[in-house]
N, C-alpha and C positions, 0 to 999 in steps of 0.2 A: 460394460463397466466404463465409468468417465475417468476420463484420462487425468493423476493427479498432477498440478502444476507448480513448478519451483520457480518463485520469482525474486529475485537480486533486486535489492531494495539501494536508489543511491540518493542521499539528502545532499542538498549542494548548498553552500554557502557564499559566498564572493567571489564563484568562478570553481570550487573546489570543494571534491568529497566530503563530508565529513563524519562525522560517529560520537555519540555520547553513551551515557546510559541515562534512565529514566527524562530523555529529552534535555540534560543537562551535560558540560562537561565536553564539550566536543571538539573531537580532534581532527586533523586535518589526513587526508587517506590518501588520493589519489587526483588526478584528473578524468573529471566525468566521460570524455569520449571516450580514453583510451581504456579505462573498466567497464564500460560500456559492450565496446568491443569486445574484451577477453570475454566477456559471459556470452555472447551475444556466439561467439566460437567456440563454447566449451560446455555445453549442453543446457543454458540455463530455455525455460519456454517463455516467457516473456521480461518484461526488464519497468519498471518503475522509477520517473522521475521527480523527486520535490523540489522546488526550489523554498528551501525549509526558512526562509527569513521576508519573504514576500509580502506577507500579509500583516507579519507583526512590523513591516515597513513599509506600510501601506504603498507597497510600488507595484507594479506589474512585474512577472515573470519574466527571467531571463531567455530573449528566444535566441540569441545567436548561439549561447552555448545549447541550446537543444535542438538547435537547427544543425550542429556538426554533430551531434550525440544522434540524433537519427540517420543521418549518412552515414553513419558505421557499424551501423547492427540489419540485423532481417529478420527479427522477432517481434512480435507486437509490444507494442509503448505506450505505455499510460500516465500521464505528464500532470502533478497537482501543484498547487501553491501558487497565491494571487488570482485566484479562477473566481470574480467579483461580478462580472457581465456576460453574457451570450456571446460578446464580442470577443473575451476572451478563451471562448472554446472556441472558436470560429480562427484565431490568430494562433495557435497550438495546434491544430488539426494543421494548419498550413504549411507549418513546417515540421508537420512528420507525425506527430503522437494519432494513433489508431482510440484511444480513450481519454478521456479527460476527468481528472478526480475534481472532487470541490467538496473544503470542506465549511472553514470560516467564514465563506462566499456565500453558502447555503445555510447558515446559523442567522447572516443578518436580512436572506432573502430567500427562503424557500422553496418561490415559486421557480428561483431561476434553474434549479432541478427541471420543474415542466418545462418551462419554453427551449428546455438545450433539447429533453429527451423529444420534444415537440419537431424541434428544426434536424436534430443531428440521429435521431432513433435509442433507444433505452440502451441499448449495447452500447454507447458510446459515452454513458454518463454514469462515474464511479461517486457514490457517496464514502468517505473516509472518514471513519471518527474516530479520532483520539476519544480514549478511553478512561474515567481514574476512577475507583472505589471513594468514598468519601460519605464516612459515618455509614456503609455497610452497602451502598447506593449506587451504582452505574450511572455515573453523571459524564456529561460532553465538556472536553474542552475544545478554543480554540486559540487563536495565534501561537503553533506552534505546541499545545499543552501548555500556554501560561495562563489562561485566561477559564477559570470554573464559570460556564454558559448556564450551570443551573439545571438544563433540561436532562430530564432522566432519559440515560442513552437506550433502551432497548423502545422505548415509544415514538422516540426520535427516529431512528433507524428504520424502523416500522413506518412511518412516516414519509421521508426518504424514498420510499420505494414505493411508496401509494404513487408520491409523484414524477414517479418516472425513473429511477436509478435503477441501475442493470446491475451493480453488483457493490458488494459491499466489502471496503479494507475495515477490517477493525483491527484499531494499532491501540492494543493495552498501556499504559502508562507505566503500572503496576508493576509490568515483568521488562520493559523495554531497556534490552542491552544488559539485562543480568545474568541471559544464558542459564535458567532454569527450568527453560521449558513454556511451551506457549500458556497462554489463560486461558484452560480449558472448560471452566466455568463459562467466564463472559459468553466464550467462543458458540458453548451449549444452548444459552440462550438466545444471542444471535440466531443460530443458526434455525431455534425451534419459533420464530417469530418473523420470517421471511422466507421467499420462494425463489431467490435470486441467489447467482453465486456468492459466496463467502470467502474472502481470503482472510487466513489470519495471520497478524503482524505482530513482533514483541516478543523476545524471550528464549528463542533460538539458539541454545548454546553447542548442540549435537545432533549427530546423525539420529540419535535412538528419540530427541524431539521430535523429528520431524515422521518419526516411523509411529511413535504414542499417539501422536494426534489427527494423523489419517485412521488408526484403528481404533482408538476413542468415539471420533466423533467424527464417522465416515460422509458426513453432510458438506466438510469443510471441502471447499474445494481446489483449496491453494495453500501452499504455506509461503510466508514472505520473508525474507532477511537480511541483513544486511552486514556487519560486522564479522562473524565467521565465514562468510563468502568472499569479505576486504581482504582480511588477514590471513587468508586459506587453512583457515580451521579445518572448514569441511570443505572438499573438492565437490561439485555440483554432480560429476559421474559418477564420483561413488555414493555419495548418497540415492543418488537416483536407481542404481545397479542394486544396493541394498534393500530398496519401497521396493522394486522388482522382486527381489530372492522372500521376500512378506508377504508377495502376493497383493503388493496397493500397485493398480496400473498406472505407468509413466511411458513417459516419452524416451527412449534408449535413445 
């Protein structure tokens, strides 16, 4: 049986954590190294970094903060936002991330999916799509979810992975930070429309979420969050002890 994966979701803004709900509204949490750290010692299995204002400002990625955010953990790191050129998987990898997301970077060049999964191998290349229902539709946004791309997300996605993506974040818009439980819909479809792993992101407000949607839709293979993880909703070992006593395998 595949091991389920809990991953700690941290969106950085000007040097510092922070948290909205449906991508709006956002508060300031923490400093990235040192939450970093605590999950990184407190049983999370991998950890996820955005730097969430990158693209909608058109700059490159903050590497000094992710260059101390990787010297402080020992679980694999998947680092998105501002990921525009091959050159910036190549400048992320170097200081530390094991994966590389892209999400706005691959809406306005597709191909650069291929030539990363070409140079760096498929495991190393996450496509992440923000996600919003619109007039009943799975449509992609990007900069952030401010920007409706138009493209219908489940052929996109499908897509994505023709060319080269090892695995797929899909971050719901819909449920993100309302803590009602993932989008097990979206999630369904996803999941029945590709052969690579599926994390799913968005809506995480309890333990008994994360326990529905491993036995819902045992295809997922991660669940992602971020906010109940900030503000210690949910302790990352008891959730994880809890998937255990359910019979969903984790990592103790």
């Amino acid at each position: 049986m595949i091991t389920k994966r809990i991953i700690p979701c941290l969106d950085v803004k000007n040097g510092r954590v922070v948290k909205g709900v449906n991508f709006l509204g956002l508060s300031d949490v923490s400093s990235p190294a040192e939450l970093a750290k605590f999950y990184s010692d407190n049983g999370a299995d991998e950890l996820v970094f955005y730097d969430i204002a990158a693209s909608s400002e058109g700059r490159a990625l903050f590497t000094d903060i992710l260059c101390e955010v990787a010297k402080t953990i020992f679980i694999p790191l998947t680092v998105g936002g501002g990921i525009n050129e091959v050159s910036d998987f190549d400048r992320v990898l170097k200081c530390g991330a094991d994966k590389v997301s892209v999400n706005s970077g691959a809406i306005r060049n597709p191909n650069l999916i291929y030539e990363a999964a070409k140079l760096y191998g498929d495991q190393c290349v996450v496509i992440s799509a923000d996600v919003k229902r619109v007039d009943g539709v799975f449509r992609v946004f990007a900069k952030g979810g401010r920007e409706n791309t138009g493209l219908e997300a489940i052929e996109w996605i499908k897509k994505c992975v023709g060319l080269g993506a090892g695995e797929v974040v899909l971050n719901s818009i819909d449920t993100d930070g309302v803590k009602n439980g993932f989008d097990l819909e979206m999630l369904d479809a996803v999941c029945n429309a590709v052969n690579v792993p599926v994390i799913a992101s968005g809506g995480a407000g309890c333990i008994d979420d994360f326990t529905n949607l491993f036995k819902t839709l045992p295809k997922v293979d991660a669940g992602l969050a971020a906010s109940i993880f900030h503000f210690g909703e949910v302790n990352i070992a008891d959730l994880k002890q809890t998937l255990k006593n359910e019979n969903i395998s984790v990592r103790i």
